[in-house]
C-alpha positions in Angstrom: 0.0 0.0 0.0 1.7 3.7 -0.9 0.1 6.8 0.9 0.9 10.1 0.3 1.9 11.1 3.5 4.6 9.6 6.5 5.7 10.1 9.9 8.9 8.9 11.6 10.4 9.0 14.4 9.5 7.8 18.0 6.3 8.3 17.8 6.0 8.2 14.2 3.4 5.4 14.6 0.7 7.8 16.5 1.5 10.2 14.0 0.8 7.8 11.1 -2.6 7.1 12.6 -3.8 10.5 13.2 -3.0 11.4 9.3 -4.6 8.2 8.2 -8.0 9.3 9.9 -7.4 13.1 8.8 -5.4 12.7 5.6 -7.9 13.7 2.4 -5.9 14.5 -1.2 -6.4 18.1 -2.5 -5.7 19.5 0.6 -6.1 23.8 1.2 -2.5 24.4 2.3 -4.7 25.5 5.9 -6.3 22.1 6.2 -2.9 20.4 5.8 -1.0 22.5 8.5 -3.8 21.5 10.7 -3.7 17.7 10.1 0.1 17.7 10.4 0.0 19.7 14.0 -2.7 17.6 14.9 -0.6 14.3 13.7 1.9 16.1 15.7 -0.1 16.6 18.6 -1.2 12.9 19.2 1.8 11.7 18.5 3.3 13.6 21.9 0.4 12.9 23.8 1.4 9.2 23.7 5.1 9.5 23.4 7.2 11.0 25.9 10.0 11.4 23.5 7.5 13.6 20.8 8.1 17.3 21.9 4.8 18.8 22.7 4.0 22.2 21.8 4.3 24.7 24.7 2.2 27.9 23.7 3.1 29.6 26.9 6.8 29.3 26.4 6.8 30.1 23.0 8.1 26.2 22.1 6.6 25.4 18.9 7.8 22.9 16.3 9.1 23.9 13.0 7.2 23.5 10.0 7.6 24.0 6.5 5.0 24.1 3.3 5.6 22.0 0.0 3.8 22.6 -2.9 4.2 23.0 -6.9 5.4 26.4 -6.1 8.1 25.5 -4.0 9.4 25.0 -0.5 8.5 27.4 2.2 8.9 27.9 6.0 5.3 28.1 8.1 6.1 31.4 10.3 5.7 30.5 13.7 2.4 33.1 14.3 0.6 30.9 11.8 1.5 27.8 14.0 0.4 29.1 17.3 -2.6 30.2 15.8 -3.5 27.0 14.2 -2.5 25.0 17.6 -4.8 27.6 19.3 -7.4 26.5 17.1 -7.1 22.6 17.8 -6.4 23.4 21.4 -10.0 25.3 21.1 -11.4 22.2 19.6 -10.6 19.6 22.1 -11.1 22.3 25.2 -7.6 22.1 26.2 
């Protein structure tokens, strides 16, 4: 089987679940940032060696945006805002 998305790492294999439920092709570059935080997310929920994101100390995960246009760094505003939006969604 081929997907069009992976994960590795530690906890690569929470991460790989979370994108299988979430992962749709055609993506809006917005959905896609949330998927992979959320992927993200999970994965350090169940792993302690997944870094979790830390709004409050500023400690967010890097992230960068591939499409036909190119290769491009997620500014790190957009990610807190998109965490605060999942963190919204689960009440955390």
């Amino acid at each position: 089987e081929e997907d069009d998305y992976s994960a590795t790492g530690s906890g690569g294999k929470d991460a790989r679940s979370s994108l299988k439920k979430l992962f749709r092709r055609r993506l809006s570059e917005e959905d896609a940032r949330r998927i992979g935080l959320e992927a993200l997310f999970d994965a350090s929920e169940e792993d302690l060696g997944t870094g979790s994101p830390d709004l409050s100390r500023d400690i967010l995960p890097n992230m960068i945006n591939i499409t036909s246009r190119g290769v491009q760094d997620v500014p790190d505003p957009t990610i807190r805002e998109t965490y605060q939006t999942i963190f919204e969604a689960r009440r955390i």
